[in-house]
N, C-alpha and C positions, 0 to 999 in steps of 0.2 A: 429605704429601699430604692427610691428613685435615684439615688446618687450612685448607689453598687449599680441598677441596672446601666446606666448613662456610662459609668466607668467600666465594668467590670468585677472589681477589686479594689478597694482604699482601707485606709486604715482608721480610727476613728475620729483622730485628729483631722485627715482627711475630709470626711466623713462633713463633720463638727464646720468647717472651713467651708463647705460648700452649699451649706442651708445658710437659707436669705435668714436674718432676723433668729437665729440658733437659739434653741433651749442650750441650758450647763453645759459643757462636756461630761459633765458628770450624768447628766439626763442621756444625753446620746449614748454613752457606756452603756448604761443600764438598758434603754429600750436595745443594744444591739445583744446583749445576754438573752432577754426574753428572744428576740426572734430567732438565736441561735437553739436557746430553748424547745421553740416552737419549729426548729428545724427547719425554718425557712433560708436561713444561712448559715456561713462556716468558717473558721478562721484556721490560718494556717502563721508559725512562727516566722517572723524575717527580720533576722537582729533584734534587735529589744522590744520590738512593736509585734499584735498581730496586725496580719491584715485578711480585711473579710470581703468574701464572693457571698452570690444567691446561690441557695440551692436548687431552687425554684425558676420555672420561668416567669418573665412577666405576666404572661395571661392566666395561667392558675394561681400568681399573689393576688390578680385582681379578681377573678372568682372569689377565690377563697375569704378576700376582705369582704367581698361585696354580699356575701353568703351570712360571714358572722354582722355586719352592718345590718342587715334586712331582720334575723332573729333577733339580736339585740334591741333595736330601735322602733321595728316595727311588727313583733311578735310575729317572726315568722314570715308576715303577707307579702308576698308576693307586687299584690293586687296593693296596698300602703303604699308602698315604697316610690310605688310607678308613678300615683295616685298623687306623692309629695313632691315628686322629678317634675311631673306635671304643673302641678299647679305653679311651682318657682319658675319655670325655663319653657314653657309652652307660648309664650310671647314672643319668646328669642328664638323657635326651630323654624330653620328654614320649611318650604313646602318638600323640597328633596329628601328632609330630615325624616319630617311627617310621614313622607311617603316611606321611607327604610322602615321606620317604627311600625306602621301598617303590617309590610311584607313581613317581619320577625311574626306579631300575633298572628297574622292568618297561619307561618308555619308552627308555630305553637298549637293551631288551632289545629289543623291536620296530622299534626304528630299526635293528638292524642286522639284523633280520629282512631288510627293505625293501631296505637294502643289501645284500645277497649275492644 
């Protein structure tokens, strides 16, 4: 997906050419079926190749991974996932980081103020 987003449009040869250290091409075919599957992407005929766009924008691919990642991995929680981010990279966030991270929960915390 990062390569469609970066370009556009490539075809899977493309595709295949542009990941450091590539699975098969036979591997990239396949994952790009599932995500056309999955309707994240789309191919259209041009001469003997297709070639494929996102259907999607970047920020709801990465919702939507980071959504099935959190139920997969961490049943669901929320409160896991953070809890794992945390503990790996809370050495390495700046004090400016910290501080964004703060301001997100407090408005988490007042959104569901609103809501209840």
């Amino acid at each position: 997906m990062d390569v469609l987003f970066e370009r556009g449009q490539a075809s899977a040869a493309e595709i295949h050419g542009a990941i450091a250290d590539p699975p098969t091409y036979s591997a990239v075919r396949a994952a790009l079926a599932v995500l056309a599957r999955k309707g994240h992407i789309r191919h259209e005929v041009q001469g003997l190749r297709y070639v494929w766009t996102p259907r999607v924008g970047r920020e709801r691919a990465r919702k939507t991974a980071l959504r099935h990642l959190v139920r997969t991995f961490f049943d669901g929680s929320v409160e896991q996932a953070v809890s794992a981010l945390l503990d790996e990279g809370s050495a390495k966030l700046s004090e400016s980081e910290l501080a964004r991270i703060r301001g997100l929960i407090e408005k988490a915390e007042k959104a569901k103020e609103v809501g209840t």
